[in-house]
Structure formats: C-alpha cells, structure tokens
C-alpha positions as CSV (number, residue, x, y, z in Angstrom):
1,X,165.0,174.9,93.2
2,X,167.9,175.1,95.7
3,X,168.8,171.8,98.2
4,X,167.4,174.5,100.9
5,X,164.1,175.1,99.4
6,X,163.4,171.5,99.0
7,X,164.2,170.6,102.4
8,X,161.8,173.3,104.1
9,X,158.8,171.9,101.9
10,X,159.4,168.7,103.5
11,X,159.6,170.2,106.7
12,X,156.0,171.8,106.3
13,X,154.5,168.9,104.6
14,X,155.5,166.8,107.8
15,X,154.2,168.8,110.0
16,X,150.8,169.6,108.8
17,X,150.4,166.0,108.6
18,X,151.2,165.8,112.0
19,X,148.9,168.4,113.2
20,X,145.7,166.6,110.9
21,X,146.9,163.1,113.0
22,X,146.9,165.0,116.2
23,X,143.4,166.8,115.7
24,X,142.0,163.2,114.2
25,X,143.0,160.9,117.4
26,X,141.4,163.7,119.5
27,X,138.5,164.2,117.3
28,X,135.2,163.8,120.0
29,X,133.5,160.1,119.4
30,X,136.4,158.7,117.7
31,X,137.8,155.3,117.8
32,X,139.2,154.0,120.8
33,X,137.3,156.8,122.8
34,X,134.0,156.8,125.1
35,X,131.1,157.2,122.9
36,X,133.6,156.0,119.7
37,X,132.4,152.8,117.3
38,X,134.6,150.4,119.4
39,X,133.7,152.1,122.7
40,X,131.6,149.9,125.2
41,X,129.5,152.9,126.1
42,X,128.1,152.8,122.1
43,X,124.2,153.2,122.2
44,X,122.5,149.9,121.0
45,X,121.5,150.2,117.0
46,X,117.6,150.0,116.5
47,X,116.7,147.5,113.9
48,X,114.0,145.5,112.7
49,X,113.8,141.8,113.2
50,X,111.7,138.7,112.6
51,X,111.7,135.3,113.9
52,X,112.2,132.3,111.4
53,X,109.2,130.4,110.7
54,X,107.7,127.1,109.6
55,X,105.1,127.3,106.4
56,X,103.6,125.2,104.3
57,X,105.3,126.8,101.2
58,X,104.2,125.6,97.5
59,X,106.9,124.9,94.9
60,X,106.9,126.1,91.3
61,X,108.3,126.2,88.0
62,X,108.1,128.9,85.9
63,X,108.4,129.0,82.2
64,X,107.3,131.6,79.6
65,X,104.5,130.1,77.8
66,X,102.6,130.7,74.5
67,X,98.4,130.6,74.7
68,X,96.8,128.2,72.1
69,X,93.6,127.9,71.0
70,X,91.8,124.7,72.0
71,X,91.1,124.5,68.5
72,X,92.0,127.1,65.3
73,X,89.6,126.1,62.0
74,X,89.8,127.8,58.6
75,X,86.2,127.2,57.0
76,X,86.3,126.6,53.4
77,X,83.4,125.8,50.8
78,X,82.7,121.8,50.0
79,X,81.1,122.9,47.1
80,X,82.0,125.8,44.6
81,X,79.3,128.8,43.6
82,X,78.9,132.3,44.1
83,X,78.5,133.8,47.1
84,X,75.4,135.6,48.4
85,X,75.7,136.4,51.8
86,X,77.9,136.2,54.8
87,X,75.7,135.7,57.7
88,X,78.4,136.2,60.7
89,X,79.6,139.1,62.5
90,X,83.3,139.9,62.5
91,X,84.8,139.2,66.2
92,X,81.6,138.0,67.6
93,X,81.4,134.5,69.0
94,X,79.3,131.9,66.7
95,X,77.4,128.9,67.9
96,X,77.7,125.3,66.5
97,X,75.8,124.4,63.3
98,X,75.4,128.2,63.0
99,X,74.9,129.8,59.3
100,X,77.8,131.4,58.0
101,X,77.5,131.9,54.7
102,X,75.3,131.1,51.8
103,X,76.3,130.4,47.9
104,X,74.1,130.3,45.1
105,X,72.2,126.8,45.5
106,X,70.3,126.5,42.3
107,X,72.5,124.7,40.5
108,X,72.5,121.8,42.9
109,X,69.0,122.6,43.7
110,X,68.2,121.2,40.0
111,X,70.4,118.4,40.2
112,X,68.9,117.6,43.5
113,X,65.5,117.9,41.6
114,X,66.8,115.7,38.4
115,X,67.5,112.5,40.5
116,X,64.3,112.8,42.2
117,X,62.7,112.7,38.5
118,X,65.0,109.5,37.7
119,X,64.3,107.6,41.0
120,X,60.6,108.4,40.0
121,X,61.5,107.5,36.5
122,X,62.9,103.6,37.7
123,X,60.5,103.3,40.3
124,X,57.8,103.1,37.4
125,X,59.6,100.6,35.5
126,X,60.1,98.4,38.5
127,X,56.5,98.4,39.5
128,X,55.9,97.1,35.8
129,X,58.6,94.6,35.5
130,X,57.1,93.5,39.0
131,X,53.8,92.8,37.6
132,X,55.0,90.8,34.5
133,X,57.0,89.0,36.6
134,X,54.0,87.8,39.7
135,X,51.8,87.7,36.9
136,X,54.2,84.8,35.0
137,X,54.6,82.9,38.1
138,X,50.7,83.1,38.1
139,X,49.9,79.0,37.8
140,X,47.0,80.2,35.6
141,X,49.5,81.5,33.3
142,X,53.0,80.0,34.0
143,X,52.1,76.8,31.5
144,X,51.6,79.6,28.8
145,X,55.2,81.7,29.7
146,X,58.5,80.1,28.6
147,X,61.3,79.4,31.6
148,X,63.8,81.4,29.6
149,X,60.8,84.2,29.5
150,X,60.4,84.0,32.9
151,X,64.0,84.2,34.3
152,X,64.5,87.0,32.1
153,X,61.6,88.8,33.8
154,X,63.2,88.0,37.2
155,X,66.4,89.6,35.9
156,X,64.6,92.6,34.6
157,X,63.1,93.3,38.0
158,X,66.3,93.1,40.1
159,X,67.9,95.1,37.2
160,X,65.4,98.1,38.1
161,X,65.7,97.7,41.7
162,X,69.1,98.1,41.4
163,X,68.4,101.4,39.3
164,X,66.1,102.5,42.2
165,X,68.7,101.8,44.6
166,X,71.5,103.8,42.4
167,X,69.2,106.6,42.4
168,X,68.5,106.9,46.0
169,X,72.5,107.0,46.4
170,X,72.6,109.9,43.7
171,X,69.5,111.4,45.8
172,X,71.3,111.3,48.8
173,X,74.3,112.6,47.2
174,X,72.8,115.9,45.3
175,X,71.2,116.7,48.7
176,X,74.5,116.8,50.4
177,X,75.9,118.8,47.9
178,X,72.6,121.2,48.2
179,X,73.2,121.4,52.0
180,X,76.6,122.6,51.5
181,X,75.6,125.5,50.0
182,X,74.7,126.6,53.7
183,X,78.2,127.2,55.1
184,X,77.4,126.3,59.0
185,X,80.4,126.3,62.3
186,X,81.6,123.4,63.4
187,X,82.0,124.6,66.6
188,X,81.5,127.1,68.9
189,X,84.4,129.8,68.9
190,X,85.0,132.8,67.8
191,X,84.9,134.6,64.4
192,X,88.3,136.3,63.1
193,X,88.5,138.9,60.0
194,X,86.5,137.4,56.7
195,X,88.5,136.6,53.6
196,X,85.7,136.5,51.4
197,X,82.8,139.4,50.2
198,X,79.5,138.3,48.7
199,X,79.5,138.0,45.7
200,X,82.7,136.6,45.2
201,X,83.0,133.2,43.3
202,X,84.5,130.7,45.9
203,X,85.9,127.1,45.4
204,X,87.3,124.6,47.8
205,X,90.0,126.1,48.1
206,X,89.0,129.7,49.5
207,X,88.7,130.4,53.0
208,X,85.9,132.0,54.6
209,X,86.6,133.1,58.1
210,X,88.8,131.6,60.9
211,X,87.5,130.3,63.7
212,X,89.2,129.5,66.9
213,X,87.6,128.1,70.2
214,X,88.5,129.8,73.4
215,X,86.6,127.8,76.1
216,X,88.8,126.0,77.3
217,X,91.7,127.6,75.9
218,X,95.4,125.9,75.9
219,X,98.8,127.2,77.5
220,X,102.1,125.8,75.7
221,X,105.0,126.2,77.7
222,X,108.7,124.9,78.1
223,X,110.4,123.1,80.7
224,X,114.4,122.4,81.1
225,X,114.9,118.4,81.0
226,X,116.1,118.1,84.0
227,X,112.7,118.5,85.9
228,X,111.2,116.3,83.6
229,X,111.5,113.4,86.6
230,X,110.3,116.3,89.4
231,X,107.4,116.9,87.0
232,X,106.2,113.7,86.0
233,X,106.1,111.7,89.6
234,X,103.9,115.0,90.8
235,X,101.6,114.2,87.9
236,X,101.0,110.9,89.0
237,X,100.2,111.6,92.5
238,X,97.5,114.6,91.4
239,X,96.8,116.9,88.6
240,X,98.9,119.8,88.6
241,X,97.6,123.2,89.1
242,X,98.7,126.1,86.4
243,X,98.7,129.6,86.9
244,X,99.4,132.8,83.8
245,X,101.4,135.5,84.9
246,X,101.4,138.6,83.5
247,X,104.9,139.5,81.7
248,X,105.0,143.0,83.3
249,X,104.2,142.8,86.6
250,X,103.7,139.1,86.9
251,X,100.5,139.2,88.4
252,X,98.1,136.6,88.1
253,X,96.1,136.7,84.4
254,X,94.2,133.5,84.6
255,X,94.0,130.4,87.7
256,X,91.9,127.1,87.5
257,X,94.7,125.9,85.0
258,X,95.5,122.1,84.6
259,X,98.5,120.7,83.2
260,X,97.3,118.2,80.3
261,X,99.8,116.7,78.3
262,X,103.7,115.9,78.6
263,X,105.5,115.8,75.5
264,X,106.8,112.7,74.3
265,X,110.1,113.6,73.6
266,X,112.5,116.0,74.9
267,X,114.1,118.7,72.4
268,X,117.6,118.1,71.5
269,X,118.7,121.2,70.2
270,X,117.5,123.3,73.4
271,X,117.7,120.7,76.2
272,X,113.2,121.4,76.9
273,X,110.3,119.5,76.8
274,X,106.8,120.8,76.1
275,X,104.0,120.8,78.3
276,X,100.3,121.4,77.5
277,X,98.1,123.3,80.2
278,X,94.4,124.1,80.0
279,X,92.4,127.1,81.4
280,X,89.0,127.3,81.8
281,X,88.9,130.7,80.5
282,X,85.7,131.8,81.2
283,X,86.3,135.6,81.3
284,X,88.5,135.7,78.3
285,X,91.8,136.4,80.6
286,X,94.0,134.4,78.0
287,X,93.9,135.4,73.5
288,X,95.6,133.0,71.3
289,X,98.9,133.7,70.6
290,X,99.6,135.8,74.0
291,X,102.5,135.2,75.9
292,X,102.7,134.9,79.9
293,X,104.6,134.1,82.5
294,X,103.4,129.8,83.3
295,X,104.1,128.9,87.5
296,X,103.3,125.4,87.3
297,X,103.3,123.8,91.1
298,X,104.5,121.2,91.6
299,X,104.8,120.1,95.4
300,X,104.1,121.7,99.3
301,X,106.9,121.3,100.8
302,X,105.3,121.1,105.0
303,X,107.1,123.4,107.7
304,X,109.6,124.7,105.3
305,X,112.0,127.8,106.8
306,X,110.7,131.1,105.9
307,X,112.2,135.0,106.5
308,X,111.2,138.1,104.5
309,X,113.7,138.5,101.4
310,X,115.5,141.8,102.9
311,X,116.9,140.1,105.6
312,X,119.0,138.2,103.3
313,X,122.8,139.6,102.3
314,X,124.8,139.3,99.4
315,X,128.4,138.3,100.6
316,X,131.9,137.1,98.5
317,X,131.4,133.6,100.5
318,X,127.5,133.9,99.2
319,X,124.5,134.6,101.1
320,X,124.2,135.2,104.5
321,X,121.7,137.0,107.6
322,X,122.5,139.3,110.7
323,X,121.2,136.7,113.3
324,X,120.0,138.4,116.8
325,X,121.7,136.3,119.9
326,X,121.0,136.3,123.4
327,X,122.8,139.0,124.4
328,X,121.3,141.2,122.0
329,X,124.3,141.4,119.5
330,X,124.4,140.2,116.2
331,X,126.4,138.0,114.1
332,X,127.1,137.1,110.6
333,X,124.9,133.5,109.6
334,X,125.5,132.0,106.7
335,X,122.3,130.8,104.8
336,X,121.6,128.7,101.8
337,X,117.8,130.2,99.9
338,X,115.7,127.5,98.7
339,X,113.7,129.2,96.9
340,X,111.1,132.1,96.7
341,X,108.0,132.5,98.4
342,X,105.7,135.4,96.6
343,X,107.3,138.7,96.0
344,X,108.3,138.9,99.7
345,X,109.9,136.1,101.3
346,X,112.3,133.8,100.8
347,X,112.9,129.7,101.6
348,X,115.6,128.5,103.8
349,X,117.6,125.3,103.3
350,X,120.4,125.6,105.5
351,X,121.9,127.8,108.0
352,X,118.7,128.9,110.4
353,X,116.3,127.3,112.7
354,X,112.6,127.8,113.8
355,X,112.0,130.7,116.3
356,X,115.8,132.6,115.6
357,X,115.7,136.5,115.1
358,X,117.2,137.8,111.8
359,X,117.1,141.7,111.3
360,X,115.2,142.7,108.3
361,X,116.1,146.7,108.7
362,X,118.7,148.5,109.4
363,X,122.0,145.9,108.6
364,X,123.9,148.8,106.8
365,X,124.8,150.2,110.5
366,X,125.8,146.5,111.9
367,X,129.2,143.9,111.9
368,X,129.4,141.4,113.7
369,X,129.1,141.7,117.4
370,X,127.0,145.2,117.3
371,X,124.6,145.6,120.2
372,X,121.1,146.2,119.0
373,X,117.8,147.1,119.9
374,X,115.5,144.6,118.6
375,X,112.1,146.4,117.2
376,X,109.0,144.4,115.8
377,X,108.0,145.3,112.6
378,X,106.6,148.9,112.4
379,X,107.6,149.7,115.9
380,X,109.8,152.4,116.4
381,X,112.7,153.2,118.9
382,X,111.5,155.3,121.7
383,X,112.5,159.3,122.2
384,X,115.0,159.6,124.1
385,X,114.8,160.7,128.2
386,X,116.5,163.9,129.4
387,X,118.7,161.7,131.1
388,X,120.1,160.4,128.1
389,X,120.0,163.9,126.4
390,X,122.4,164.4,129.4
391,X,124.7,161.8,129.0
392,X,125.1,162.3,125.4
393,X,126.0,166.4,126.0
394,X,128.3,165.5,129.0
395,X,130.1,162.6,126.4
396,X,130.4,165.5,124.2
397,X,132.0,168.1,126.3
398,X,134.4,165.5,127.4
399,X,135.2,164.6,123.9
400,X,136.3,168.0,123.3
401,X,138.4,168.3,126.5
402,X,140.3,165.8,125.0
C-alpha cells in the first residue's frame, strides 16, 4: 500500500472518531448535562430502607452431629438349646421384661426337677440324723450312748444340713438356667432385623435381635477447641438448649434438646471436643445413626444491633452498608457482622447505631452521595404528576437541541 493510501485511512479513522466524540458529549441526559448522572436536577432514586434496631439476639454454635441411641443392645441366649419361637415383631417397639424368644426348656426343666429330688433326698436324711442325735442327748438315754457316738451324730447332722443347703444353691441355680430359656428385653426400645429363625440351634454366642432405645435419644456432635471456654462457663450458669437441623434445608427436626456431657479431652489430631446432647424424642424426629445440623445456644446477647442481611455489601476493604443521612443522600458505612440472626438478618458489631436508616433495596443504582427517596418496606414510589411528565419531556427536547 502506497505512503498516500496509508495517510487517507488515518485521515478517516480520525475523523469518525471525532464525529462519535461529538455526537456522545451532546448525547441528551449525559454527563455534565441537566438531567445527566452528575446533574443537580437528577430525580431522587427510590429505595428501600430500615432503621437499625436493638434485639435480644441468641448466640449459637453449630456443628454437624451424629444421632445415638440412648442405648443399642444385641440380645444373646444365656443358655444354649433349640429354638422354638420368636415371639417379637420386626420394627415394632418391645416393652421391658417382654418375651422374645423361647428355646427348648426340657432339658433344664429335668435338671431343675433332679435337684428338687436330691434336696428331698437330704432333707430325709437330715430329719433322721436329727432324731438320733435329740434322742442321744435324751438324759434317759445319754448314760447308754458313748461321747465319741454322740459327737459323731452331731457331725452327721451338720454334714446333711450342709447337703440341704448345697442343694437349695443347685435349686436356685437349675431354675435360673430354666428361666433363661424365656429370652425377655431388657428395656424398652425398639426391635431391629432378627438374626435367628426357629428352629435354629443357638449358643451364647448368637445374637437374637438388636434392640436400641429411642426415648430419650442422644445427639453426638463436634465442637472446635477454642469454644471449649465459651461453652463450658454457659454450662455452669444454665443447661444449654439444643436444637437438630435438617441437612437440606436446615429447618428444625427435633427442639427440647439438652446438652449432657462434655468430653474429657479434646482431640489432638482434629483440634474438636465431643459433646453429648439429649432429645426427648417423643415423635420419633431423630433415628440412630442420622446426621443433622446441631445449633447449640449458648448465650442472649441483650440489645444487640440488628439489620436485614441484604442491606449488607461485599466491598475489597470488607463489608459495608448504604447509610440514609439527613439530607436524604447516602453514603458508604463500613460495618463489622457479628453474626447471624435466622435466615434473614444479620448482627452488627461495629460501624452503626440504634435508629440509623440503611437501604435494603435498590443499592445497585447508588454511590456515595446519591439523593434518594426513602420507602418503607413494601411501599412503592408514587406515579408520577403530569407536571413532572412535563418536565421530564421539556428536559428531553432540550437535550436534543443540544
């Protein structure tokens, strides 16, 4: 391309960009003109605001926490035998002392039978040795009856009391091993899944059913070490209430929850100690082995700062609020958040006092010193007059004049 060429490109390209300047300063509305962003005529922005104000706001922890069961048994025999029945229903709650399950008793039936036979059997041979023995010591007789004769029928009577006694001990024995034949509950829970069928030969060793006990039922949860101190002074002033959170929508599952136990010792690998909460659990909210969300609470803090959580801005110097002045314009506060409050507002520690506006809708149209329209919540701007349908059309035609 020829030195002529090249400058007559540069030519155009100059002045097109001059004409797109030109047609941009004189643009209607612009900036630096009436009506413009920087203008003083500008209409005020509408927004929503809220005044800061003092609650009594609870504080929490949160952890995810594991439900327990207040107390998981596996039922095994005490004695071995076939089984005949299983008198329980699968995943139906049992009652204490309740049947369920029978093995074959007629083996310790008999046994049971055999020392009643032998008690009967010494009882006999004490009543006889008994009457040798009074009847010796008889004055009638005793100058007839040796000493030696006479100890030795002393002897022989404690030696069959003894055998009486040893017998009632076997007794008692044989008829604990005959009552075992009964499987009963040991508390009152819940049944799982059997592991046994009738007519399966069972030992010791073989487990029945699992029970576990779900009133009350126990939340296990974590805590990071460093509220260990928060936690345990709140304790000793009053018992801590607990609530489960769902894990979806963290609603609450179960309330009425008490915090029981602090662990003795904090975990070294992961920095946590373990806490120990009971819930009543009367409506089967919580099942062992379910995981929730655990908001344990831990003080009220008493006239604490509160705004809704969309009036709070994400900044690069951190958090900060469009504060409503006198004058109706706004400016940039910075804020420091304390903390949550439910799913819609938030605490503030710094930056705000009692009573000051904060907009809650509508920052995306404001910087700092905007003129706004302050609206309550739900209110909405008013339609505008024919006078200022006026204004805004003579603005216009002057814009384009321009």
């Amino acid at each position: 391309m020829s030195r002529f060429w090249k400058i007559a490109l540069i030519v155009v390209a100059v002045v097109v960009l001059a004409i797109v300047a030109v047609r941009l300063l004189h643009k209607p509305g612009g900036a630096g003109r009436p009506g413009g962003m920087d203008g003083k005529d500008n209409a005020p922005v509408p927004v929503t605001v809220v005044p800061v104000a003092r609650e009594n706001v609870p504080v929490y922890l949160t952890a995810l926490g594991t439900v327990q069961a207040l107390n998981t048994i596996a039922v095994n025999p005490q004695v071995g035998g076939q089984l005949l029945s299983l008198d329980f229903t699968e995943g139906q709650p049992v009652k204490k002392g309740q049947v369920l399950a029978q093995i074959d008793p007629r083996t310790y039936q008999a046994s049971y039978d055999q020392q009643l036979s032998k008690r009967s059997q010494d009882e006999s041979l004490l009543a006889t040795a008994r009457s040798n023995y009074e009847r010796s010591k008889d004055p009638k007789y005793s100058q007839y009856v040796a000493k030696s004769d006479l100890v030795t029928q002393h002897n022989t009577v404690m030696q069959y009391e003894a055998a009486v006694a040893a017998d009632d001990a076997a007794i008692r024995d044989a008829k604990v091993q005959l009552d075992y034949t009964q499987i009963r509950s040991p508390i009152d829970g819940l049944a799982g899944i059997r592991s046994v069928d009738p007519g399966n030969v069972v030992t010791t060793g073989s487990t029945i059913v699992t029970l576990t006990q779900l009133h009350p039922i126990n939340v296990m949860f974590t805590l990071p070490e460093q509220n260990l101190d928060m936690v345990r002074r709140a304790q000793q002033e009053a018992p801590l209430q607990v609530t489960a959170l769902d894990r979806v929508d963290a609603h609450p599952v179960a309330t009425g929850g008490v915090l029981k136990v602090i662990d003795n010792q904090i975990d070294t690998t992961t920095g946590t100690f373990r806490l120990k909460s009971e819930f009543p659990n009367e409506k089967n909210e919580l099942w062992p082995g379910q995981f929730v969300n655990v908001r344990l609470q831990v003080r009220t803090d008493s006239g604490a700062l509160v705004i809704p959580a969309e009036a709070v801005q994400r900044g690069p110097d951190g958090d900060y609020v469009y504060q409503v002045q006198g004058d109706n314009t706004v400016k940039m506060q910075p804020v420091v958040v304390a903390g949550e409050v439910g799913d819609s507002h938030v605490m503030i520690g710094s930056g705000l006092k009692a009573g000051e506006q904060v907009v809650t809708e509508g920052q995306f149209r404001l910087k700092p010193g905007s003129k706004v329209n302050p609206l309550k919540p739900g209110e909405v701007p008013p339609a505008p007059t024919a006078a200022d349908l006026q204004k805004a059309k003579q603005q216009g035609r002057g814009g384009r004049r321009h």
